[in-house]
DSSP file (Angstrom, degrees, kcal/mol; ACC not computed):
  #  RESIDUE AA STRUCTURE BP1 BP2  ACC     N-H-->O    O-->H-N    N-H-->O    O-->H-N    TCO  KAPPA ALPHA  PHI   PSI    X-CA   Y-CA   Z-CA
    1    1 A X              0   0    0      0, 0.0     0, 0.0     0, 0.0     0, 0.0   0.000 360.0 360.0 360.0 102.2   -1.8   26.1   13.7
    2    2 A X        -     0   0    0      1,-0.1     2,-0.3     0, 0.0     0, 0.0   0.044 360.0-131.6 -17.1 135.7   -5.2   26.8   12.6
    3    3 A X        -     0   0    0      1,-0.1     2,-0.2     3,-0.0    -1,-0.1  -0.673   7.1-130.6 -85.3 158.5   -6.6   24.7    9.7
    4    4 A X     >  -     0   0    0     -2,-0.3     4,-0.8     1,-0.1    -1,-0.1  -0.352  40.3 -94.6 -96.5-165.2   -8.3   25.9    6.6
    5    5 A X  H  > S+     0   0    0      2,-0.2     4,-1.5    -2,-0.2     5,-0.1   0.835 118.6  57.4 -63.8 -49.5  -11.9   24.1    5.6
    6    6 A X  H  > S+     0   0    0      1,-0.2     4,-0.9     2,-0.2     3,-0.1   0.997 107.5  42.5 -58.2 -52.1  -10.3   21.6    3.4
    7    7 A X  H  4 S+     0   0    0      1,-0.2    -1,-0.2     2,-0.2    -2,-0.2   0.743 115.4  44.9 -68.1 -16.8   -8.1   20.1    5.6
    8    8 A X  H >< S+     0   0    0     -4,-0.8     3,-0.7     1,-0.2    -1,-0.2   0.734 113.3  55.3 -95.9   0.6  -10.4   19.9    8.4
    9    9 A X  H 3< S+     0   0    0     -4,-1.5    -2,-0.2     1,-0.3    -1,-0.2   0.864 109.9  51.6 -68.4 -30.0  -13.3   18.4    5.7
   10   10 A X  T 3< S+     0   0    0     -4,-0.9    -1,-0.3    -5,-0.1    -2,-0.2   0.416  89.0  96.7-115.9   7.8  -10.8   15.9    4.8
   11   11 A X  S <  S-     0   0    0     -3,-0.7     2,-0.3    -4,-0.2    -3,-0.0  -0.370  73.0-126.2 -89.9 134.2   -9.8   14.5    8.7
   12   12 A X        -     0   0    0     -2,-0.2     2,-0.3     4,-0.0    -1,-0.1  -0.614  20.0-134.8-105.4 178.9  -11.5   11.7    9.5
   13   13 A X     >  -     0   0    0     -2,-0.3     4,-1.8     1,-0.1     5,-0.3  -0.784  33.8-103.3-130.5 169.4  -13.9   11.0   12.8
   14   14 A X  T  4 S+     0   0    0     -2,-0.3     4,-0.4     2,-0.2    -1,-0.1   0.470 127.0  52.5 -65.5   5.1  -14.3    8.4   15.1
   15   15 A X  T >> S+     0   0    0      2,-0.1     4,-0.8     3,-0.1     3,-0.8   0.773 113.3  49.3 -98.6 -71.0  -17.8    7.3   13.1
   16   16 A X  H 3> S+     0   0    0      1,-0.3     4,-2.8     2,-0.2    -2,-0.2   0.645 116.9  40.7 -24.1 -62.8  -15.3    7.2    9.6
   17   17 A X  H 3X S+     0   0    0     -4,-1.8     4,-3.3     1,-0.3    -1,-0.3   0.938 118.9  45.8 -74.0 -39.6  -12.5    5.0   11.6
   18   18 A X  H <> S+     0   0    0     -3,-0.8     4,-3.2    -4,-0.4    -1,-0.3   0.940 119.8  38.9 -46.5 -57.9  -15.3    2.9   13.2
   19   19 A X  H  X S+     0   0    0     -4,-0.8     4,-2.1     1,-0.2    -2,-0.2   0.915 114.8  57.7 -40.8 -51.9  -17.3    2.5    9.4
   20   20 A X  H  X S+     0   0    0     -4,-2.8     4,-1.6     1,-0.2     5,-0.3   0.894 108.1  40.1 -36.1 -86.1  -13.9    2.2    8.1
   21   21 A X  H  X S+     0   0    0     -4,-3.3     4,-1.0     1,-0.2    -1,-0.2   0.862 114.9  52.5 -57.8 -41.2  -12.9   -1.3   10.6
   22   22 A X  H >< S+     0   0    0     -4,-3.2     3,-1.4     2,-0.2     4,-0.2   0.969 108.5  56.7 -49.6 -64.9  -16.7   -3.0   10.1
   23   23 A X  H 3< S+     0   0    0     -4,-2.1     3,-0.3     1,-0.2    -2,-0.2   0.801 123.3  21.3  -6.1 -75.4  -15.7   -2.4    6.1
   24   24 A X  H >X S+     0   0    0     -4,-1.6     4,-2.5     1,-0.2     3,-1.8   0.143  84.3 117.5-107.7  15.5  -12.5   -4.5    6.5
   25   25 A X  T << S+     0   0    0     -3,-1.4    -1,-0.2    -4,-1.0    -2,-0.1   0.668  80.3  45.3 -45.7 -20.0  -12.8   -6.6    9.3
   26   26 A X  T 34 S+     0   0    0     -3,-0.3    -1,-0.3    -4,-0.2    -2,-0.1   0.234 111.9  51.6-126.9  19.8  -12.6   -9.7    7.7
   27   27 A X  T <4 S+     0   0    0     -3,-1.8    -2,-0.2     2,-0.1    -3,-0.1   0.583  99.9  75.2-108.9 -48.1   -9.3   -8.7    5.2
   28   28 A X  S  < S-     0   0    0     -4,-2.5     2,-0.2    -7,-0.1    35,-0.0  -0.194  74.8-136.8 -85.1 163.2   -7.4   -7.6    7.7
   29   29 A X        -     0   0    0     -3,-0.0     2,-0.7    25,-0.0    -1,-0.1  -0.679  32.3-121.0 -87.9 168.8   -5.2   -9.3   10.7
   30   30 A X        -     0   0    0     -2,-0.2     2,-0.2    24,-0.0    22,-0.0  -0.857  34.7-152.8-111.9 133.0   -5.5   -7.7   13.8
   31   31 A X        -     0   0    0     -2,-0.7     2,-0.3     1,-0.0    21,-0.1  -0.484  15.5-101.3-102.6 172.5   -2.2   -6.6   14.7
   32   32 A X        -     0   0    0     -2,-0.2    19,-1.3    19,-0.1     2,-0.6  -0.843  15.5-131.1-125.5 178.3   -0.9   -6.1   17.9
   33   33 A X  E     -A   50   0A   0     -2,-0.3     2,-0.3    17,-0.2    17,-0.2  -0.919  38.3-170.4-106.1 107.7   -0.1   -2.6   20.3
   34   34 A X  E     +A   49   0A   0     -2,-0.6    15,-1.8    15,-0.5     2,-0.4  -0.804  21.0 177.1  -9.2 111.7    3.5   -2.8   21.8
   35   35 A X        -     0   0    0     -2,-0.3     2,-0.4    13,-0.2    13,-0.1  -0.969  17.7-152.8-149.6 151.8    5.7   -1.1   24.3
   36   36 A X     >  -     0   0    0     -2,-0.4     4,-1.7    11,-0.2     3,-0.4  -0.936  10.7-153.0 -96.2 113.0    9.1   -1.6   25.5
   37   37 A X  H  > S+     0   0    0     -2,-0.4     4,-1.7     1,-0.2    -1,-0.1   0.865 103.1  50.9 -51.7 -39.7    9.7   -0.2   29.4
   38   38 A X  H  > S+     0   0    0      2,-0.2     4,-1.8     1,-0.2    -1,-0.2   0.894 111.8  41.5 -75.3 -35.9   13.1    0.2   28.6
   39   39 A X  H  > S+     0   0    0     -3,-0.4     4,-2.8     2,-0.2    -2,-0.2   0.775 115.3  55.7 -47.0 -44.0   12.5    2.4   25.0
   40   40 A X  H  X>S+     0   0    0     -4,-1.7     5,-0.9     2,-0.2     4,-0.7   0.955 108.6  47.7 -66.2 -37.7    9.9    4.1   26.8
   41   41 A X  H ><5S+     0   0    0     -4,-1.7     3,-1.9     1,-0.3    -2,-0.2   0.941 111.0  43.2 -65.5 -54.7   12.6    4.9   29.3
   42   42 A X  H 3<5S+     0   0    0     -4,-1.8    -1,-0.3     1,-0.2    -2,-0.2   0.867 119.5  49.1 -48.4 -39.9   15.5    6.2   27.2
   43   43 A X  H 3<5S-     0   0    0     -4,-2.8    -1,-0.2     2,-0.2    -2,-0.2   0.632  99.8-138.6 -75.0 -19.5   12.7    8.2   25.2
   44   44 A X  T <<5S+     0   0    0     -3,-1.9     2,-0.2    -4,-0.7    -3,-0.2   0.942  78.5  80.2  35.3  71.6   10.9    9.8   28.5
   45   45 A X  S   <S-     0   0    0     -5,-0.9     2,-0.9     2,-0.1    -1,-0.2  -0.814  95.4-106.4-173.1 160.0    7.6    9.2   26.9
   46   46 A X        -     0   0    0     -2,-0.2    -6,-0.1    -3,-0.1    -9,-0.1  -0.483  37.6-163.7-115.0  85.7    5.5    6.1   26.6
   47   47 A X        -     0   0    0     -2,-0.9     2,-0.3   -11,-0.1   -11,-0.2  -0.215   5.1-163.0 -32.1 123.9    6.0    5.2   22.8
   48   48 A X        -     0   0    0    -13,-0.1     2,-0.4     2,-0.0   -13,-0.2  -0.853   6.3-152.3 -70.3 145.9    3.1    2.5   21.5
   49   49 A X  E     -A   34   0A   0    -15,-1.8     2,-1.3    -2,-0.3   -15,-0.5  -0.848  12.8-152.6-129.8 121.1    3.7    0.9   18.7
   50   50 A X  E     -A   33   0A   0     -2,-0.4     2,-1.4   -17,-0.2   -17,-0.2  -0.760  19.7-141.9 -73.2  94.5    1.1   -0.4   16.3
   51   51 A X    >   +     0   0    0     -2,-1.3     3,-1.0   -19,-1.3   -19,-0.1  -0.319  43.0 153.1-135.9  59.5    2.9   -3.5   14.4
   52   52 A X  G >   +     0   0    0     -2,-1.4     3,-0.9     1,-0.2    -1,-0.2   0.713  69.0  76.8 -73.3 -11.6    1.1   -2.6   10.8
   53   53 A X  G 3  S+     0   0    0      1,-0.3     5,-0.3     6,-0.1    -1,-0.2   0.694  81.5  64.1 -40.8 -32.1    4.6   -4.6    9.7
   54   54 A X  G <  S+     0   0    0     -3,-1.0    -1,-0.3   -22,-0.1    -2,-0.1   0.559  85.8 106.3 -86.3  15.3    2.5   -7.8   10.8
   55   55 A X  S X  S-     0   0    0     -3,-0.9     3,-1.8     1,-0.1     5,-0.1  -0.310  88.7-105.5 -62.9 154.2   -0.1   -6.9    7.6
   56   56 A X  T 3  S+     0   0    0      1,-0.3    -1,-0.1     2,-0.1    -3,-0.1   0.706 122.9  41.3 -54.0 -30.6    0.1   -9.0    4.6
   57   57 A X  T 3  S-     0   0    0      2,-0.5    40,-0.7    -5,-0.2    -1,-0.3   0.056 112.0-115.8-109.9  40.3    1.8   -6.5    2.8
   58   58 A X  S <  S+     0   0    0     -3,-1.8     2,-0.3    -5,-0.3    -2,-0.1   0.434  86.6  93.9  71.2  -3.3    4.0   -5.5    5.6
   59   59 A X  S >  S-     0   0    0     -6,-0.1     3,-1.3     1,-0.1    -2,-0.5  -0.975  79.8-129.4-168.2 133.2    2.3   -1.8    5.5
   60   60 A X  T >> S+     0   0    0     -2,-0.3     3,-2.4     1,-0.2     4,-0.9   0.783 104.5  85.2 -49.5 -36.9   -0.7    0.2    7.4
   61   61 A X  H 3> S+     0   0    0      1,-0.3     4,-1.5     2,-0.2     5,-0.3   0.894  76.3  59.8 -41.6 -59.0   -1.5    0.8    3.5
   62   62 A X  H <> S+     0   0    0     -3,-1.3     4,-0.7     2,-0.3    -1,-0.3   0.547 103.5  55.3 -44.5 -16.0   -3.6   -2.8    3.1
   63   63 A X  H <> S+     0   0    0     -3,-2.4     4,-1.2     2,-0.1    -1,-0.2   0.944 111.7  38.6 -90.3 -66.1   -5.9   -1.4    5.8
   64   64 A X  H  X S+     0   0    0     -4,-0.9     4,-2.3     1,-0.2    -2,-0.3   0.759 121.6  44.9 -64.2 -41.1   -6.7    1.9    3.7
   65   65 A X  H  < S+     0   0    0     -4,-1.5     5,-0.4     2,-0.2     4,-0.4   0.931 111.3  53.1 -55.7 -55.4   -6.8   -0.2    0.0
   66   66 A X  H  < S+     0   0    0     -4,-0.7     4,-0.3    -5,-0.3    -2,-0.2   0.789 111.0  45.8 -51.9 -27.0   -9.0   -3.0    1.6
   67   67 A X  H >X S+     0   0    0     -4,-1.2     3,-1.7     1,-0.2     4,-1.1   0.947 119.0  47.0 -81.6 -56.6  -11.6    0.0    2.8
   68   68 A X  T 3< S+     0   0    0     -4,-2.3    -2,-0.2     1,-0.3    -1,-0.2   0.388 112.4  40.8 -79.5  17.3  -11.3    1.5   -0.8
   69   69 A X  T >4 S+     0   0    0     -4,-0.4     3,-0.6    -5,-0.1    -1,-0.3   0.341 117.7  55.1-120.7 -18.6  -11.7   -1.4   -2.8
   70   70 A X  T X4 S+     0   0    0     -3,-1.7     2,-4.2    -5,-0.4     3,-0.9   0.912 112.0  48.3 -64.3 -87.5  -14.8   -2.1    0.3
   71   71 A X  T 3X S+     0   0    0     -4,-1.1     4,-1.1     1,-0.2    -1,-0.2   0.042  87.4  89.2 -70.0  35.8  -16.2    1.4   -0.7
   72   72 A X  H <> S+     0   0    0     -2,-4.2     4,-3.6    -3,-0.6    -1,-0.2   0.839  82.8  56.2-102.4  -9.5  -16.4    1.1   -4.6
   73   73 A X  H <4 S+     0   0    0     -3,-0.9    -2,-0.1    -4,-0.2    -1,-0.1   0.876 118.2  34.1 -74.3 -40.7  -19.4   -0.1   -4.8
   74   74 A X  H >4 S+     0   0    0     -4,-0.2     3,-1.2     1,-0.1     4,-0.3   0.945 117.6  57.6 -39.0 -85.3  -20.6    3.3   -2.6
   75   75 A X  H >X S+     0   0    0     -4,-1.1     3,-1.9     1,-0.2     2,-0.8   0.644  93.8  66.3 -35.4 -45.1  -17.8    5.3   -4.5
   76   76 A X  T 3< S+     0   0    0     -4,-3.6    -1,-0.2     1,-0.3    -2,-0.1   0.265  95.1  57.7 -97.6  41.3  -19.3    4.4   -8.5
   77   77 A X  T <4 S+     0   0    0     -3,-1.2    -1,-0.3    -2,-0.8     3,-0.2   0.612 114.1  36.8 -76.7 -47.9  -22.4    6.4   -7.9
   78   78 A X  T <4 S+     0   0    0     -3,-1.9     2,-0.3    -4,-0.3    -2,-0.2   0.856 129.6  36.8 -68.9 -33.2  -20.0    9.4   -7.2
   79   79 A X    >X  -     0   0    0     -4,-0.8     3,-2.0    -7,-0.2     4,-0.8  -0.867  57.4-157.3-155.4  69.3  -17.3    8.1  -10.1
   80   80 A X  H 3> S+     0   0    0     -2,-0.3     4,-2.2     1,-0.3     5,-0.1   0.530  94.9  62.4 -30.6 -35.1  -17.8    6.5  -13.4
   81   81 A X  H 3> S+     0   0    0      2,-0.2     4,-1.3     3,-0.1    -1,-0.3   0.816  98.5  54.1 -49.8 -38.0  -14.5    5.1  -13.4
   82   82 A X  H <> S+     0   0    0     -3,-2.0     4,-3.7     2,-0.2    -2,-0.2   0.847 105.0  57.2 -56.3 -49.0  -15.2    2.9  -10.2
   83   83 A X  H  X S+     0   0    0     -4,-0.8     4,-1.7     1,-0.3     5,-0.4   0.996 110.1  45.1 -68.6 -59.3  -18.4    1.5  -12.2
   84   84 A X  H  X S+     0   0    0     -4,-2.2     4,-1.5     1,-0.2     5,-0.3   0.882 117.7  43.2 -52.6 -26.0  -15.8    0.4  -15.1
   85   85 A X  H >X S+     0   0    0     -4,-1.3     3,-2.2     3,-0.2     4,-2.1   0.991 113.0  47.9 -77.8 -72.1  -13.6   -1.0  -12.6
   86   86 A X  H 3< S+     0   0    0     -4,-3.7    -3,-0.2     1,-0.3    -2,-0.2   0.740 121.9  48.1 -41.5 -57.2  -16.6   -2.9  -10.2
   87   87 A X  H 3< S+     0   0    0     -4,-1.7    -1,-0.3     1,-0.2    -2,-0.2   0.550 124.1  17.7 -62.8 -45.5  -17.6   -4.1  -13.7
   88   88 A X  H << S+     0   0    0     -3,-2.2    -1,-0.2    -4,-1.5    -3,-0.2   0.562  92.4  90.0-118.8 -30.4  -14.7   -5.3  -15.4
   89   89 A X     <  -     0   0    0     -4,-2.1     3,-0.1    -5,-0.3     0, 0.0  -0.519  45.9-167.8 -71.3 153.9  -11.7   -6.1  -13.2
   90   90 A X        +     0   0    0      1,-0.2     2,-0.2    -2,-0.2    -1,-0.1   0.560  65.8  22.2-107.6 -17.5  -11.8   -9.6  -12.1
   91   91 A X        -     0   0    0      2,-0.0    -1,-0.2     0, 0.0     2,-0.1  -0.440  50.7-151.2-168.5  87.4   -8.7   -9.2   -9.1
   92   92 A X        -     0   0    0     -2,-0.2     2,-0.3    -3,-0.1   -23,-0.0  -0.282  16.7-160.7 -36.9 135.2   -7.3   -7.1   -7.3
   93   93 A X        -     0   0    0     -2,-0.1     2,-0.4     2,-0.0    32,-0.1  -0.863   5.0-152.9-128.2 137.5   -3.6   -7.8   -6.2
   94   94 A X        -     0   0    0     -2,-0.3     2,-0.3    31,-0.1   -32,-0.0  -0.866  12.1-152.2-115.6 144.5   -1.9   -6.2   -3.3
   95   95 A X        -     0   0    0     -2,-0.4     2,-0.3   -38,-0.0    30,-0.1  -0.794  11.0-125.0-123.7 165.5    2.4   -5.6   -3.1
   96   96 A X     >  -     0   0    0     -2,-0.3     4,-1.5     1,-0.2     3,-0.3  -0.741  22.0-120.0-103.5 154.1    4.9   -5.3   -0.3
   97   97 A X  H  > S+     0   0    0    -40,-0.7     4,-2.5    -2,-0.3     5,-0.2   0.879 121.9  43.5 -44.4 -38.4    7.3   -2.6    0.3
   98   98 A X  H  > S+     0   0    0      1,-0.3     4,-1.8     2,-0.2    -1,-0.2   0.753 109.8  55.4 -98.2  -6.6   10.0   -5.2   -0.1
   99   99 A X  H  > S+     0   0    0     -3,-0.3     4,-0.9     2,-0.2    -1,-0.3   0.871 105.2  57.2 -65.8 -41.2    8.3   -6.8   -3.1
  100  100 A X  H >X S+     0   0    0     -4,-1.5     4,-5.9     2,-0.2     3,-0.6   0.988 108.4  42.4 -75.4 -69.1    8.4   -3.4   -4.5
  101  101 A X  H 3X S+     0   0    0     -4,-2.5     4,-1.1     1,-0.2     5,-0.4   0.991 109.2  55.1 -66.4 -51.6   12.3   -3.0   -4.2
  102  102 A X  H 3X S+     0   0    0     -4,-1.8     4,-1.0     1,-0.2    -1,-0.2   0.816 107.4  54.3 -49.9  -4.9   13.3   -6.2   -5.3
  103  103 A X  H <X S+     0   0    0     -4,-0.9     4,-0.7    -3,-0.6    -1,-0.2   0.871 108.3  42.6 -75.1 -58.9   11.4   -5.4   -8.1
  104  104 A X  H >< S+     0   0    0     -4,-5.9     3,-4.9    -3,-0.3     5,-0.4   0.944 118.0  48.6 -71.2 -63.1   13.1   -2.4   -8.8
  105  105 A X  H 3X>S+     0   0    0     -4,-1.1     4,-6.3     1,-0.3     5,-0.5   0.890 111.0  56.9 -16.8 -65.2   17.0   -4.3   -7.9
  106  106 A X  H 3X5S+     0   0    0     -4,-1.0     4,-0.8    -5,-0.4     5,-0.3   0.789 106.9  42.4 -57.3 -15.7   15.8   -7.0  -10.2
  107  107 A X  H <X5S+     0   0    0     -3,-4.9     4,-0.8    -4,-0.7     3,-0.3   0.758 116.8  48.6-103.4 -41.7   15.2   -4.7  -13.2
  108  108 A X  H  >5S+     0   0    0      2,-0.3     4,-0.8     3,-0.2    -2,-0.2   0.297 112.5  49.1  22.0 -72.5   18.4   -3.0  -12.5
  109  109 A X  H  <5S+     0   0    0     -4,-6.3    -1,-0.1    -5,-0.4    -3,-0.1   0.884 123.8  29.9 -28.0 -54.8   20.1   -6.1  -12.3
  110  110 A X  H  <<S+     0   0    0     -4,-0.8    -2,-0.3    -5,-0.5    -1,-0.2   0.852 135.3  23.1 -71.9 -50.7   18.6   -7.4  -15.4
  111  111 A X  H  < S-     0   0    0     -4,-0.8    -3,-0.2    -5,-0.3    -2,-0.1   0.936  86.0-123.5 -86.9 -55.6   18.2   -4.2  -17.4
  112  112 A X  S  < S+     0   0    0     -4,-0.8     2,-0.5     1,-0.4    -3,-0.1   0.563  70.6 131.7 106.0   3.8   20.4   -1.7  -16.2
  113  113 A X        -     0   0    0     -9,-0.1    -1,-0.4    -5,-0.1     2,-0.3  -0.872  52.0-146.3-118.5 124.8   17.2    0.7  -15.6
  114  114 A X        -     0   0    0     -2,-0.5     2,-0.4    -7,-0.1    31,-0.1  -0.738  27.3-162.7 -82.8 137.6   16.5    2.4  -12.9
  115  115 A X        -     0   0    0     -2,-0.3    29,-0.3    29,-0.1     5,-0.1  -0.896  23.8-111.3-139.7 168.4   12.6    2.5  -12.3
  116  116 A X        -     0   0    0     27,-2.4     4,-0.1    -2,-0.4    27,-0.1  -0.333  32.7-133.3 -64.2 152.2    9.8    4.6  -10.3
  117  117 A X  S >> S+     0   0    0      2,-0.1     3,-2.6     1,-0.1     4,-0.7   0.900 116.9  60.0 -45.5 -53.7    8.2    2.2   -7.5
  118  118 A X  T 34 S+     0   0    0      1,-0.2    -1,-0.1     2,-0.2     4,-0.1   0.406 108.8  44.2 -69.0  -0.5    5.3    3.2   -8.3
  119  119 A X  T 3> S+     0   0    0     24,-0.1     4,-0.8     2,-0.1    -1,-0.2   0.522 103.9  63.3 -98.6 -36.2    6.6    1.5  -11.8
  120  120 A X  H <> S+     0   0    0     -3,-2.6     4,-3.8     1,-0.2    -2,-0.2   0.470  79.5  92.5-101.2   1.0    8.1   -1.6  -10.1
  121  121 A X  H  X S+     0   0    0     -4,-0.7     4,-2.7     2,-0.2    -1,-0.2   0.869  88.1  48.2 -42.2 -47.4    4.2   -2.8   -8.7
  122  122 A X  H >> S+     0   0    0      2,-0.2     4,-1.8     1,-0.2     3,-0.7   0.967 114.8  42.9 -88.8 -54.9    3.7   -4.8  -11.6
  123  123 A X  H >X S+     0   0    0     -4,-0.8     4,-2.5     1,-0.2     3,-0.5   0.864 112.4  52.7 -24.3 -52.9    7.1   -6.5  -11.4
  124  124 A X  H 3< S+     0   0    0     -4,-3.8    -1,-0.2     1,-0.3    -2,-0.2   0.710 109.1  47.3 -91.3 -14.2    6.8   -6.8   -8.0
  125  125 A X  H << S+     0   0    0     -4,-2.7    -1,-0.3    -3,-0.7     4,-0.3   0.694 111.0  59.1 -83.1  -6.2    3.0   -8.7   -8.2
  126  126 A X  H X< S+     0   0    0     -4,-1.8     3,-1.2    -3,-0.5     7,-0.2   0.964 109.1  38.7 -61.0 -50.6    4.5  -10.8  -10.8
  127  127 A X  T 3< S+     0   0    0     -4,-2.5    -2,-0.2    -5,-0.3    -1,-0.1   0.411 117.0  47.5 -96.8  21.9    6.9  -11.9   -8.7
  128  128 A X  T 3  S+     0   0    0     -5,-0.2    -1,-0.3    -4,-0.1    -2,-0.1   0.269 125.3  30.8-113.8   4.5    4.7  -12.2   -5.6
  129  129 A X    X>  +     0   0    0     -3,-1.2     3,-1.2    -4,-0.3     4,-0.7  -0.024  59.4 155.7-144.2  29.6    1.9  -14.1   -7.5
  130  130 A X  T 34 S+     0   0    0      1,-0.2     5,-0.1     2,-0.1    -3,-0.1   0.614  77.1  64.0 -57.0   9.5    3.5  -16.2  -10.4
  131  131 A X  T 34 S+     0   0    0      2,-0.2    -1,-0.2     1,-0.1     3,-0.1   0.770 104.1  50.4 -58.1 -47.9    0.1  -18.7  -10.1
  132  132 A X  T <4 S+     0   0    0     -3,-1.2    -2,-0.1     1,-0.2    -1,-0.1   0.672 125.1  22.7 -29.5 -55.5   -1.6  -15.6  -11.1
  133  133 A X  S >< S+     0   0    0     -4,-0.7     3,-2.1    -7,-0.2    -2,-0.2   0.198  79.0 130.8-107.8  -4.2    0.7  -14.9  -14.1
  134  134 A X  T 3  S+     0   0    0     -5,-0.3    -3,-0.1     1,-0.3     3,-0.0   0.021  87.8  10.7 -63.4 169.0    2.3  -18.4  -15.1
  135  135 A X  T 3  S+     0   0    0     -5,-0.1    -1,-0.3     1,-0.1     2,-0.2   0.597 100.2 128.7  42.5  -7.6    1.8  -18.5  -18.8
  136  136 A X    <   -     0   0    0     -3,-2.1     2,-0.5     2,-0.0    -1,-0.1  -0.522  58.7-134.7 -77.4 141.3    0.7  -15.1  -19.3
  137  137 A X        -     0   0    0     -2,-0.2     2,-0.5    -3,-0.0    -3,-0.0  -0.873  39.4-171.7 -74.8 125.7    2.0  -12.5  -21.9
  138  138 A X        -     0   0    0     -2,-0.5     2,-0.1    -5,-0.0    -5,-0.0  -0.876  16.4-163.4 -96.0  95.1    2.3   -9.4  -19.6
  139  139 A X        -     0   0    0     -2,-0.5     2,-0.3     2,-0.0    -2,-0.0  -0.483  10.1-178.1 -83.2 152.6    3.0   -6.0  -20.4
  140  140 A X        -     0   0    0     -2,-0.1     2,-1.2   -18,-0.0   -21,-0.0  -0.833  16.8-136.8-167.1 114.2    4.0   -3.5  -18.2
  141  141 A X        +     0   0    0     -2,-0.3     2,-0.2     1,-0.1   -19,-0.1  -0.608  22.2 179.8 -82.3 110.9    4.9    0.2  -18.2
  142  142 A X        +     0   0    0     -2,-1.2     2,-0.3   -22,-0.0    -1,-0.1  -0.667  12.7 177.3-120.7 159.2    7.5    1.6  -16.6
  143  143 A X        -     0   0    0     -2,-0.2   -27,-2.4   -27,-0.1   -24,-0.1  -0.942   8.9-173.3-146.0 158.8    8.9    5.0  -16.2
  144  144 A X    >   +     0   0    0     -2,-0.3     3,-0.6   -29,-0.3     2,-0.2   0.168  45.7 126.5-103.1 -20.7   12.2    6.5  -14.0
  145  145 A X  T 3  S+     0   0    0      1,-0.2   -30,-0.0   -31,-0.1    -2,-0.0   0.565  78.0  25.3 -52.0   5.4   11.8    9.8  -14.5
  146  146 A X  T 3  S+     0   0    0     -2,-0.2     2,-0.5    -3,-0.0    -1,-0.2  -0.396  76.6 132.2-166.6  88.9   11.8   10.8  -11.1
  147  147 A X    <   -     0   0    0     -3,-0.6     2,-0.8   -31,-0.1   -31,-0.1  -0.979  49.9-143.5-127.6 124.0   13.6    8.3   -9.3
  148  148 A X    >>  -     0   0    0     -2,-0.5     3,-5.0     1,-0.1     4,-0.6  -0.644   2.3-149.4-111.8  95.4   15.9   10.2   -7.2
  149  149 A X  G >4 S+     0   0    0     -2,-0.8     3,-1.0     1,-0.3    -1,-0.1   0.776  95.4  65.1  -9.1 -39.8   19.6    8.2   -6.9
  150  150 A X  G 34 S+     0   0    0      1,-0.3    -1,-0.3    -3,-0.1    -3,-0.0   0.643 106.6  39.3 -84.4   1.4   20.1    9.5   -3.5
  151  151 A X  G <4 S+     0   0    0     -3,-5.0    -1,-0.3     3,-0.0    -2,-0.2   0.185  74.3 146.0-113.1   5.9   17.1    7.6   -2.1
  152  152 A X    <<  -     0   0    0     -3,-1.0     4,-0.1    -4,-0.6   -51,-0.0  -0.270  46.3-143.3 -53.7 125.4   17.3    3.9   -4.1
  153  153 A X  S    S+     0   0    0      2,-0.0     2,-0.2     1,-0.0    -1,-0.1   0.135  85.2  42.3 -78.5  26.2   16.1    1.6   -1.6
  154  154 A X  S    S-     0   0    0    -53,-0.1     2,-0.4   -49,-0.0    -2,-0.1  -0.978  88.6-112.5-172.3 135.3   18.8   -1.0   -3.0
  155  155 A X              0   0    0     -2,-0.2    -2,-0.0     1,-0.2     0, 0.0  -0.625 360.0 360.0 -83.3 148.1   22.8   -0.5   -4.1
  156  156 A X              0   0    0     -2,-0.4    -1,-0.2    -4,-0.1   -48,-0.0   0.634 360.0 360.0 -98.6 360.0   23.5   -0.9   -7.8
């Protein structure tokens, strides 16, 4: 299937992945490349698996945040937002997939509200960093609105 111009502008190259691992060499763990002979067999194909599980936050995602929080100092020539952020945030904080649903469970438990993930981040760094948070007043905005029941990563 042909590509248009955007999509192939937006593909990255072997210089990107290269810049990319010098960038974050020293955040990340180096995980390791897997295969099963027997998986491979049932599958008639030889399956690797790249074990982004062993990441800090469980998820290939910490590789791609760690580069973009590497590049902001690039990025807030391009971005005037970036500059307020290099300027003013003191700490980034990173969450796990499974921080993220007990986070939503735990406000469901508690509340009776169903919430976004993308909602249940600050729950779920409260309750992966309370050292961070001990004593603090926190506020924290949450929305549902498009939380679809038939995918809750947790029973209610």
């Amino acid at each position: 299937m042909p590509m248009d111009n955007k999509s192939a502008e937006q593909i990255a190259t072997i210089a990107d992945i290269r810049t990319a691992l010098e960038r974050i060499a020293g955040n990340i763990r180096v995980t390791p490349v897997i295969s099963e002979p027997l998986v491979n067999e049932l599958l008639g194909c030889e399956l690797w698996l790249k074990c982004e599980n062993l990441q800090r936050t469980g998820a290939f995602k910490f590789r791609g945040a760690s580069n973009a929080i590497a590049r902001l100092t690039e990025l807030s020539e391009q971005c005037a937002d970036l500059d307020i952020i290099q300027n003013k945030v003191d700490k980034v904080l990173t969450v796990s997939e499974p921080g993220i649903r007990d986070a939503m469970a735990l406000i469901w438990r508690h509340f009776r509200m169903l919430i976004e993930p993308s909602s249940a981040t600050v729950i779920a760094a409260i309750c992966e960093y309370p050292e961070v948070f001990a004593g603090q007043k926190v506020g924290a905005i949450i929305s549902g609105g498009n939380v679809d029941l038939e995918q809750l990563p947790f029973k209610p």
